[in-house]
C-alpha positions as CSV (number, residue, x, y, z in Angstrom):
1,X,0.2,8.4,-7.6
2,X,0.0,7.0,-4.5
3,X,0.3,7.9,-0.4
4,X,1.5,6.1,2.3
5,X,-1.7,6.4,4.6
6,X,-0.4,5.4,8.0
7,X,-2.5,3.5,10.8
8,X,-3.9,5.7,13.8
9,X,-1.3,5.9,16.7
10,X,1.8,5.3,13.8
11,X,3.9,8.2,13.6
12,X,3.6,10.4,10.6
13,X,5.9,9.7,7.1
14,X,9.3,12.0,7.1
15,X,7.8,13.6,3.7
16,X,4.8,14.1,1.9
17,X,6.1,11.9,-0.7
18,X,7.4,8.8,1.4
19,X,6.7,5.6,0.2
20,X,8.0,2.3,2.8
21,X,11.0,1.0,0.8
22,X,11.2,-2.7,-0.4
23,X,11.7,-5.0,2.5
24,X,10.4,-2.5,5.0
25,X,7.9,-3.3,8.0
26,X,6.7,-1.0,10.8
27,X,8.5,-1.1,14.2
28,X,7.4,-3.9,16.2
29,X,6.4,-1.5,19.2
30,X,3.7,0.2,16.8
31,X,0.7,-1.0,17.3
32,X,-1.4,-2.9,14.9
33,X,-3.2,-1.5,12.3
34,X,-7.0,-1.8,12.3
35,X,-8.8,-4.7,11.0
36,X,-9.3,-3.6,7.4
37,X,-7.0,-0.9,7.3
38,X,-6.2,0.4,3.9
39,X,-2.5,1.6,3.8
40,X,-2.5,3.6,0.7
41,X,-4.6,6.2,-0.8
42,X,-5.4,7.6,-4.1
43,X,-4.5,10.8,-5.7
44,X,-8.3,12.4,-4.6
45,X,-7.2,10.9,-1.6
46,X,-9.5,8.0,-1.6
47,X,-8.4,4.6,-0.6
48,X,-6.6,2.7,-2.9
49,X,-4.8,-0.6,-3.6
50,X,-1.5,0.8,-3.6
51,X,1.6,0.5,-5.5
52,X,2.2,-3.3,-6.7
53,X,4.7,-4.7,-3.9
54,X,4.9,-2.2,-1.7
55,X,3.8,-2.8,2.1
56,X,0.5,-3.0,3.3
57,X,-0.8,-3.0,-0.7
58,X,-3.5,-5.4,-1.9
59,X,-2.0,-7.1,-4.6
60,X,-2.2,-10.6,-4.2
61,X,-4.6,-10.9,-6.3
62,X,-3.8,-9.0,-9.5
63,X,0.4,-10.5,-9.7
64,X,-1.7,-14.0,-9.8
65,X,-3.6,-12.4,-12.5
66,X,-0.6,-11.3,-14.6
67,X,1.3,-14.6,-13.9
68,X,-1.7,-16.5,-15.4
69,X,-1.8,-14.3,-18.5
70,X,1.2,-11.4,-19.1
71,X,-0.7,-10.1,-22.0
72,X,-3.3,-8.3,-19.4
73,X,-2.6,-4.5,-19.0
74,X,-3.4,-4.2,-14.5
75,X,-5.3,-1.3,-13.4
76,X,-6.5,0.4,-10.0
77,X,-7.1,3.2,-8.6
């Protein structure tokens, strides 16, 4: 399970639960995230990776993985 952890000054998710839908991006009056900033956290609330896809996640690297070789099973926290 993951949680949208939204940037200082960003206005709070609607629920608990809320997760950016595919194609979303923050409002352009927002202002940017920290350098660094991890957008998702972990259930122990530790910061995580996030959900493959989704915004702000740092996936880059493991869907190059699993183009190069399906048979890998992708794991993070």
């Amino acid at each position: 399970m993951h949680k949208f952890n939204p940037p200082p000054q960003w206005p709070q998710p609607p629920t608990a639960g809320w997760r950016p839908p595919v194609g979303w991006k923050p409002d352009p009056t927002w202002p940017a995230a920290p350098a660094g900033w991890r957008f998702w956290l972990n259930r122990n609330g530790r910061r995580s990776s996030g959900p493959i896809g989704a915004y702000g996640a740092v996936d880059a690297g493991r869907l190059e993985l699993a183009t190069a070789d399906p048979a890998l099973l992708l794991m993070h926290s």
